[in-house]
MIROSE-368970 format. One record per atom (N, C-alpha, C, O): x, y, z. Coordinates in nm, 4 decimals, always signed. Layout:
{{X,Y,Z}};
...
This chain:
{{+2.9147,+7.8400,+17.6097}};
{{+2.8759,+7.9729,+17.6532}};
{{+2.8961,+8.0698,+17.5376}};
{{+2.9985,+8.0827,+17.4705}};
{{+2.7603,+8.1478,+17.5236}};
{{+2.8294,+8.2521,+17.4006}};
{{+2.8876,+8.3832,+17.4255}};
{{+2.8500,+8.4422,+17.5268}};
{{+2.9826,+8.4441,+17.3408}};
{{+3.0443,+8.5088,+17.2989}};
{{+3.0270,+8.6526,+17.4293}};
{{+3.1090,+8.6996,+17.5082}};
{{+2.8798,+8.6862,+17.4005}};
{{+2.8165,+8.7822,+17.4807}};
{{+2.8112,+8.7520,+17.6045}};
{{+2.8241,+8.8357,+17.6939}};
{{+2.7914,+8.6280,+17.6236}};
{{+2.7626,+8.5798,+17.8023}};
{{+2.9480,+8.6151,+17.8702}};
{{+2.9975,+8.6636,+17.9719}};
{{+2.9849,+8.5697,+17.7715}};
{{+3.1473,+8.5332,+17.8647}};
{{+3.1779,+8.6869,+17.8383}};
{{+3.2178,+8.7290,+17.9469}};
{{+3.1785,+8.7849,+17.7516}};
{{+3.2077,+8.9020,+17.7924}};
{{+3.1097,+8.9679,+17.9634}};
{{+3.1349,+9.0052,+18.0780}};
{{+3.0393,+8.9541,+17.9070}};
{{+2.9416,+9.0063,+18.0612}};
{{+2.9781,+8.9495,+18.1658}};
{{+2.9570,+9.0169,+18.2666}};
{{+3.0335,+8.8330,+18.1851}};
{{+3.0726,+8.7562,+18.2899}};
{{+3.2649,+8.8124,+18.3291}};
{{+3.3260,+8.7812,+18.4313}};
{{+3.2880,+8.8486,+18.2802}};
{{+3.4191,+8.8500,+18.2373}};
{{+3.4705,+9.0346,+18.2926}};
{{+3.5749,+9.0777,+18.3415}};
{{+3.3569,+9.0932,+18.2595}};
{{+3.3226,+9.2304,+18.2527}};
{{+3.2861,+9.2264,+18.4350}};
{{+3.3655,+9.2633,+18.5215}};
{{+3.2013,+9.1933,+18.4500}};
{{+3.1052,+9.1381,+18.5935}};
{{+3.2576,+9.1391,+18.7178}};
{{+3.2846,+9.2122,+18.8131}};
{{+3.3333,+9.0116,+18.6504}};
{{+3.3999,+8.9560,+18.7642}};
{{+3.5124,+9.0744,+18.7865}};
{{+3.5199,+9.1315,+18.8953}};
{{+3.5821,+9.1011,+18.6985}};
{{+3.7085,+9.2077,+18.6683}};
{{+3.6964,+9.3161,+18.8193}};
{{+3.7720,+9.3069,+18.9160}};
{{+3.6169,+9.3847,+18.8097}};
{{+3.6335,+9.5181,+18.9544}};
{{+3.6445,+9.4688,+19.0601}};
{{+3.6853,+9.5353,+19.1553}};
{{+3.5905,+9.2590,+19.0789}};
{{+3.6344,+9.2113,+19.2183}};
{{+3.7600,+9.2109,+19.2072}};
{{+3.8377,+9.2826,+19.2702}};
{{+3.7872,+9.1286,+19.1249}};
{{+3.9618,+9.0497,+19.1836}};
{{+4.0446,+9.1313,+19.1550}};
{{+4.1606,+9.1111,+19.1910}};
{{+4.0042,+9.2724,+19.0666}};
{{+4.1417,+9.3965,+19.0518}};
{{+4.1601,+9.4311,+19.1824}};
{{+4.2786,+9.4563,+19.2042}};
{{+4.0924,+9.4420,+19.2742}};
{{+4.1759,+9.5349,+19.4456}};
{{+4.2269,+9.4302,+19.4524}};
{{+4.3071,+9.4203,+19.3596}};
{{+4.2242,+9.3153,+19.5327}};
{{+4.3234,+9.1869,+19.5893}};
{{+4.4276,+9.2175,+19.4988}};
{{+4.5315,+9.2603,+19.5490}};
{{+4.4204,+9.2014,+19.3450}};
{{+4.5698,+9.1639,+19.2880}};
{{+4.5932,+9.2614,+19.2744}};
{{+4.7053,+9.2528,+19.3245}};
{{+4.5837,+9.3898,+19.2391}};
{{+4.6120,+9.5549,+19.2910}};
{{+4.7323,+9.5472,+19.3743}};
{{+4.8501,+9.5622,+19.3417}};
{{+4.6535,+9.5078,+19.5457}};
{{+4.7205,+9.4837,+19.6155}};
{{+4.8534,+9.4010,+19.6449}};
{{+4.9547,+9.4136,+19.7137}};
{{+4.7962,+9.3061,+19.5524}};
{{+4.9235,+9.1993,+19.5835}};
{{+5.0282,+9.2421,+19.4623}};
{{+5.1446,+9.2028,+19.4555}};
{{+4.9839,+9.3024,+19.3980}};
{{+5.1168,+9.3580,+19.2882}};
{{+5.1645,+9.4739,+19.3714}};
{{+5.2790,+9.5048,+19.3387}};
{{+5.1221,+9.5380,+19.4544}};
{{+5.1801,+9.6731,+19.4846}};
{{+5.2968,+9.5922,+19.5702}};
{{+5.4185,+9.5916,+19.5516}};
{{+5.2158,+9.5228,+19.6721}};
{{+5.3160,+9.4599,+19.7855}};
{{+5.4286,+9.3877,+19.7437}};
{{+5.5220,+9.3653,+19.8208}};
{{+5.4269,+9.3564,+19.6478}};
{{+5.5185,+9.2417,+19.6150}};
{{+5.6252,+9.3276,+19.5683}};
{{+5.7271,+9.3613,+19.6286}};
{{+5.5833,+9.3601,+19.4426}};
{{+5.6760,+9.4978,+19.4232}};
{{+5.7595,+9.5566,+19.4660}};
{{+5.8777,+9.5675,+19.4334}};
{{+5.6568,+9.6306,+19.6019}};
{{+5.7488,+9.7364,+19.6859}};
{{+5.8691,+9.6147,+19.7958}};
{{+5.9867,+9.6255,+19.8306}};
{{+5.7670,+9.5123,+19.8175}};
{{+5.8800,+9.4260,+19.8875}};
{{+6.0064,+9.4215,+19.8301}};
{{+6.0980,+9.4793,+19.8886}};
{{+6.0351,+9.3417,+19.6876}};
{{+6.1513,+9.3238,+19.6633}};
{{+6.2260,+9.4731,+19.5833}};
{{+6.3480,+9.4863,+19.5737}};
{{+6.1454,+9.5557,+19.5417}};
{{+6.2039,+9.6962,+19.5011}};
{{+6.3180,+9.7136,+19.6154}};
{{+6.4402,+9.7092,+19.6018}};
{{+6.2278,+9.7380,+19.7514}};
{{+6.2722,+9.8133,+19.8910}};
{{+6.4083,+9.7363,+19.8943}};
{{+6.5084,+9.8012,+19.8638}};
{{+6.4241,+9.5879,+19.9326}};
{{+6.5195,+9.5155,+19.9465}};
{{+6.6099,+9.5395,+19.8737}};
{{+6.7169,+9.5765,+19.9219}};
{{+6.5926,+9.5251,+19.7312}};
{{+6.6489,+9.5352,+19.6140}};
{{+6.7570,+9.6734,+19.5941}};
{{+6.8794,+9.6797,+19.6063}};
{{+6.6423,+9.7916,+19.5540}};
{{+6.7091,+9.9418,+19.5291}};
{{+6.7444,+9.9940,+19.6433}};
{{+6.8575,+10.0402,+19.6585}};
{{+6.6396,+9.9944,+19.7535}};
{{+6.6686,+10.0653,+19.8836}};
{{+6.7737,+9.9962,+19.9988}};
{{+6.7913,+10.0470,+20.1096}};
{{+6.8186,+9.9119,+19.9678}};
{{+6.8600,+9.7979,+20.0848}};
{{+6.8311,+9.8355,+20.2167}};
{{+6.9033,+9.8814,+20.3053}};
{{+6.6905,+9.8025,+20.2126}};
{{+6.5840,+9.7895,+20.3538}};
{{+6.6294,+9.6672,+20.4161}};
{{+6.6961,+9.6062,+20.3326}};
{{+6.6255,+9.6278,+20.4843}};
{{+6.5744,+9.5263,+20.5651}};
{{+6.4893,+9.4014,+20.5854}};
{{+6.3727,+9.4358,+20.6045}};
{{+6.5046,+9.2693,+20.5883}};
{{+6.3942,+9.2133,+20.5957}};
{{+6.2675,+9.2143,+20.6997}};
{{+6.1596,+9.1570,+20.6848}};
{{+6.3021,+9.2788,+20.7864}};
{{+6.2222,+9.3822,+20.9648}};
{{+6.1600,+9.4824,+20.8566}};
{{+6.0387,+9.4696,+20.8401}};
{{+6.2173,+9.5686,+20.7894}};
{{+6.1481,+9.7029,+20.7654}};
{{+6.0483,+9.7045,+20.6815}};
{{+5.9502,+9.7788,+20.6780}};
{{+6.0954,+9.5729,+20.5792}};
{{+5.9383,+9.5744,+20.4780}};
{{+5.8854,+9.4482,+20.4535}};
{{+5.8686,+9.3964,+20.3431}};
{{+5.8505,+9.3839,+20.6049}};
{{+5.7960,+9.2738,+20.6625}};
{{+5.6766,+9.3309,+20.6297}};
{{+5.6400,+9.3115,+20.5138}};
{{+5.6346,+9.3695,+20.6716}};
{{+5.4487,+9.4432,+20.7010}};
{{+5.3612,+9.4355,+20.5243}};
{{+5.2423,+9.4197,+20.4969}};
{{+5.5060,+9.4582,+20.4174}};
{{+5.4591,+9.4555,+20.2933}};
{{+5.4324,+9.2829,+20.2526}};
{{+5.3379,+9.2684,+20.1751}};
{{+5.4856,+9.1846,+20.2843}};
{{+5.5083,+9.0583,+20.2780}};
{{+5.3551,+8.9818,+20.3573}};
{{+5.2690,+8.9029,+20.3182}};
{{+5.3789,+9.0479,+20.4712}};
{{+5.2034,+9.0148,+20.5259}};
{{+5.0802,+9.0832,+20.4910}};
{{+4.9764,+9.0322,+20.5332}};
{{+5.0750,+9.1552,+20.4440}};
{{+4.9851,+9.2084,+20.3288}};
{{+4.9809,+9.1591,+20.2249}};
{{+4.8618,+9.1437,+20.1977}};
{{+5.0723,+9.1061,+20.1091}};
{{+5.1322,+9.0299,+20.0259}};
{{+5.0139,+8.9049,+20.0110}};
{{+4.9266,+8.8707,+19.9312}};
{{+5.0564,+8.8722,+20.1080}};
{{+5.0233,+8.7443,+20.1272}};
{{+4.8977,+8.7177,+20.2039}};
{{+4.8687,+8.5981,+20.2091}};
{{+4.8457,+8.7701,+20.2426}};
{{+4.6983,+8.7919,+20.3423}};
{{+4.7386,+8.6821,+20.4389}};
{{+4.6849,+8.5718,+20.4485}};
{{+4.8325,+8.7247,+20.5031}};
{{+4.8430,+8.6868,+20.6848}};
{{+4.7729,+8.7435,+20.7514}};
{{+4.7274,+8.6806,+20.8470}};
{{+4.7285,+8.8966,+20.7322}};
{{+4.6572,+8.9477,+20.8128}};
{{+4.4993,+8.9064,+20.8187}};
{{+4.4122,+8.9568,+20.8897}};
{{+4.4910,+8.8342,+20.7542}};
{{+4.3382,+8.7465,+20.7403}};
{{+4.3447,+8.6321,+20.8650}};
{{+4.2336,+8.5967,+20.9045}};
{{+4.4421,+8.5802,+20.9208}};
{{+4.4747,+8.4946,+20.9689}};
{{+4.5208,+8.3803,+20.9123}};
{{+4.5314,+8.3847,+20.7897}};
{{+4.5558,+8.2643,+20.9740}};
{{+4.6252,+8.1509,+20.9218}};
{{+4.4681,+8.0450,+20.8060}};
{{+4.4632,+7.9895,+20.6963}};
{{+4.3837,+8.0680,+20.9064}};
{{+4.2672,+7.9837,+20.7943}};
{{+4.2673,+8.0615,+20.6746}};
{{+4.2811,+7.9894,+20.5757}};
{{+4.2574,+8.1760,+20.6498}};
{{+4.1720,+8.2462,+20.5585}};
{{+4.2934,+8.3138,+20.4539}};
{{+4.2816,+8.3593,+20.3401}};
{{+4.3960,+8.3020,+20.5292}};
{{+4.5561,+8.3231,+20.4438}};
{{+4.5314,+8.2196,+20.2997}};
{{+4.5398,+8.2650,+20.1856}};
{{+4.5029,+8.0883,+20.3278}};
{{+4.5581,+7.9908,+20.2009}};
{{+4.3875,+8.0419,+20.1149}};
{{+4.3941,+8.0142,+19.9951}};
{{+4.2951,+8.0849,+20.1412}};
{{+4.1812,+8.0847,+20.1115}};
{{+4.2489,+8.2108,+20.0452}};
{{+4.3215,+8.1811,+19.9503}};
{{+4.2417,+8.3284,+20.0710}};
{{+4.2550,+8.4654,+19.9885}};
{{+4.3966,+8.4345,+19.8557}};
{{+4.3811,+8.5011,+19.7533}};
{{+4.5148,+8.3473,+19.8581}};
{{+4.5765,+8.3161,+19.7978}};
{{+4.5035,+8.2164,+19.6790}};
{{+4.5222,+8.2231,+19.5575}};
{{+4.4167,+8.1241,+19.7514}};
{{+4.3882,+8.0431,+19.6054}};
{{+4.2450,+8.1499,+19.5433}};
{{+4.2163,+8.1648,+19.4245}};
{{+4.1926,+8.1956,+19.6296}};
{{+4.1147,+8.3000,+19.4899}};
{{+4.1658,+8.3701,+19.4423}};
{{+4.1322,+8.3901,+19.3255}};
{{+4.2708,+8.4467,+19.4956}};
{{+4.3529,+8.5484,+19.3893}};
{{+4.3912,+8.4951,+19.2634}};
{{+4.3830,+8.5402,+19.1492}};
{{+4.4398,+8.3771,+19.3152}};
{{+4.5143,+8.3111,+19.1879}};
{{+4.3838,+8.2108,+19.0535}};
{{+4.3914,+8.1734,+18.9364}};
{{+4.3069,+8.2074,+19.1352}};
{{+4.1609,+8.1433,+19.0714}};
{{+4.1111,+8.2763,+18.9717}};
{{+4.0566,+8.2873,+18.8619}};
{{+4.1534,+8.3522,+19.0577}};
{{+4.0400,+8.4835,+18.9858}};
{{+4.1656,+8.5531,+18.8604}};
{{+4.1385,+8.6375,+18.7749}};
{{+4.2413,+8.5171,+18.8732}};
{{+4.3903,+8.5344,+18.7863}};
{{+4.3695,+8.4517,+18.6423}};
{{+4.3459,+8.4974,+18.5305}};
{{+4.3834,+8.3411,+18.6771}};
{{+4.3152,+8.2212,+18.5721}};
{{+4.1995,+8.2155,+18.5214}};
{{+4.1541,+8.1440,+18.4321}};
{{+4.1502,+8.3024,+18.5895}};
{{+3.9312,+8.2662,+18.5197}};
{{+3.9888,+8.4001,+18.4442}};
{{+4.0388,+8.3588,+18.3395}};
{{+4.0041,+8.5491,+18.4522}};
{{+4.0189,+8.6581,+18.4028}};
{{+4.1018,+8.6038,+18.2599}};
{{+4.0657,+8.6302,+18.1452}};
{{+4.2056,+8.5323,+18.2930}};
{{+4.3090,+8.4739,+18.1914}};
{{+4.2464,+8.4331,+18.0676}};
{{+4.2459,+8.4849,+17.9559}};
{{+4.1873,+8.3150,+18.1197}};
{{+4.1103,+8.1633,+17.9761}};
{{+4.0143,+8.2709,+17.9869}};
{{+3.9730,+8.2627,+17.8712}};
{{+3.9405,+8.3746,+18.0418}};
{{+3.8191,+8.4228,+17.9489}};
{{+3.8448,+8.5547,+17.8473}};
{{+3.7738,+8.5930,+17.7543}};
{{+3.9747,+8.6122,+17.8989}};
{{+3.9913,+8.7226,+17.8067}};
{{+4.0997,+8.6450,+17.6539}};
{{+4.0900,+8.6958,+17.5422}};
{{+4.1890,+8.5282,+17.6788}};
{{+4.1663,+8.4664,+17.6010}};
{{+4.0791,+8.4147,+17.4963}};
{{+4.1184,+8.4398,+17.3823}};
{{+3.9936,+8.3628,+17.5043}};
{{+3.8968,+8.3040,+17.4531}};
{{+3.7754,+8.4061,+17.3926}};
{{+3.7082,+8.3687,+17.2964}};
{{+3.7530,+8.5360,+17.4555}};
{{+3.7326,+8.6343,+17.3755}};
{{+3.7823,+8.6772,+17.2734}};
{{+3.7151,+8.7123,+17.1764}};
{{+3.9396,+8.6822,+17.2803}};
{{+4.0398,+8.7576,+17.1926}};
{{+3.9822,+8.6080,+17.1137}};
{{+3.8761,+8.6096,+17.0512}};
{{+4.0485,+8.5082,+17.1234}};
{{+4.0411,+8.4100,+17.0186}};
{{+3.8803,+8.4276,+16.9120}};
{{+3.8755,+8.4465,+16.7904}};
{{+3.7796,+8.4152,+16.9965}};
{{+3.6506,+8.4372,+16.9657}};
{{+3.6608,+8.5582,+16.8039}};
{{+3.6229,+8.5489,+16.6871}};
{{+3.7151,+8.6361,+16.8657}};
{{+3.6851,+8.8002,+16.8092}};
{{+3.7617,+8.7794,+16.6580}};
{{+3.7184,+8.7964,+16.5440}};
{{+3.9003,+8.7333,+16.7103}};
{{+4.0278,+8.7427,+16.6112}};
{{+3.9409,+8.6474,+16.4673}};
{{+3.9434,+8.6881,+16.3512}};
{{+3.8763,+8.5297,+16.5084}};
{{+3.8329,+8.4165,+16.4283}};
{{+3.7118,+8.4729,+16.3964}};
{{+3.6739,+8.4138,+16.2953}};
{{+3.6093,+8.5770,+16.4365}};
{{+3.5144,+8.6102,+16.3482}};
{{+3.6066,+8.7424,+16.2385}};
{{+3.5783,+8.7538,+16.1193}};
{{+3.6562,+8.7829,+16.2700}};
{{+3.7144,+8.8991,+16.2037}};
{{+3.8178,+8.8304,+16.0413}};
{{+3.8276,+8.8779,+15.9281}};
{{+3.8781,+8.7033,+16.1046}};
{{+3.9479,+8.6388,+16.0016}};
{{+3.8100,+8.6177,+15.9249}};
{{+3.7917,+8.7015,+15.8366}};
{{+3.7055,+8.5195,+15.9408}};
{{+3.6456,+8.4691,+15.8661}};
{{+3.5594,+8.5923,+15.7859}};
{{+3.5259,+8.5732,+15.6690}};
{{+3.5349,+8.6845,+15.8358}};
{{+3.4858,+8.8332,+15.7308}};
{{+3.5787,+8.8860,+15.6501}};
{{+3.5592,+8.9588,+15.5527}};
{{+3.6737,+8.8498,+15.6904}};
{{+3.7983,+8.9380,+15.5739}};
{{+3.8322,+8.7725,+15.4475}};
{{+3.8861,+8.7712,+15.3368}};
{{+3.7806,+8.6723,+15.5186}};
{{+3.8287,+8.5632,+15.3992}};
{{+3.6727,+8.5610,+15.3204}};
{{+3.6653,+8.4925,+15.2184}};
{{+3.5518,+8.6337,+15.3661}};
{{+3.4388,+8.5944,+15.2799}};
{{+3.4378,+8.7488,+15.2003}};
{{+3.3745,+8.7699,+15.0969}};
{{+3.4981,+8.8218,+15.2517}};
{{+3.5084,+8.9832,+15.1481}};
{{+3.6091,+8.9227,+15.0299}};
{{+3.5743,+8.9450,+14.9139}};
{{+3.7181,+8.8559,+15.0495}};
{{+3.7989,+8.8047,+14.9281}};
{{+3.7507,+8.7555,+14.8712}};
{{+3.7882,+8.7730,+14.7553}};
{{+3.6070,+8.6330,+14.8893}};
{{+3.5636,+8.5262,+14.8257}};
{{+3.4954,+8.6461,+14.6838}};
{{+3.5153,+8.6488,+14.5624}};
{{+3.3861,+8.7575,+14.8062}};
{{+3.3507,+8.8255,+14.7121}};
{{+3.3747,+8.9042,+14.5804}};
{{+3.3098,+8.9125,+14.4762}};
{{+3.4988,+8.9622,+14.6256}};
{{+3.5600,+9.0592,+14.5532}};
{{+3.6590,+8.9821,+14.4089}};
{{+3.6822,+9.0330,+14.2993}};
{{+3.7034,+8.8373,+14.4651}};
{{+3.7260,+8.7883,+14.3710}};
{{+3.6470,+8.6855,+14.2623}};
{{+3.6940,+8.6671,+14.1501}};
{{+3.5193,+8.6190,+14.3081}};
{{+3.4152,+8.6245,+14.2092}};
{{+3.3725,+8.7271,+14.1204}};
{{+3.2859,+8.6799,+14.0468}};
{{+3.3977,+8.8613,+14.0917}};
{{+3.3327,+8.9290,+14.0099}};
{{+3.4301,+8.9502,+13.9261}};
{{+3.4107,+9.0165,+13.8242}};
């Protein structure tokens, strides 16, 4: 895939899976913050834990919203990787053919 495709693709996917993991970073967060700093309750910031976790989807669709979050975690991952790598390795190879130049003359 080139360079351009996997940015556009990469670009494309990003505004889905930011609300879900949005979400699931806020919840998680505030879960163990609350527990943590506030000493809440495990009753009081239950509701953050099932949100968390998309219980409120129900029991089918719970393990389903967990493995795309985490799918869409990993695809965002190896492709903004592999950009950076992409980018870093054309940028090396222009700064090693400006030396080639500058030191031939």
């Amino acid at each position: 895939m080139s360079k351009l495709n996997l940015r556009k693709l990469h670009r494309a996917v990003a505004p889905i899976i930011m609300l879900p993991l949005f979400v699931t970073i806020i919840t998680g967060m505030s879960y163990r913050l609350g527990k943590s700093w506030l000493g809440l309750s495990k009753d009081q910031v239950h509701f953050l834990m099932v949100i968390h976790e998309g219980e409120y989807l129900g029991k089918q669709l719970e393990s389903v919203y967990v493995l795309l979050n985490g799918l869409g975690v990993l695809f965002m991952l190896v492709t903004g990787v592999a950009i950076l790598f992409s980018t870093l390795s054309k940028a090396i190879s222009k700064s090693q053919v400006g030396k080639k130049t500058t030191t031939n003359q």
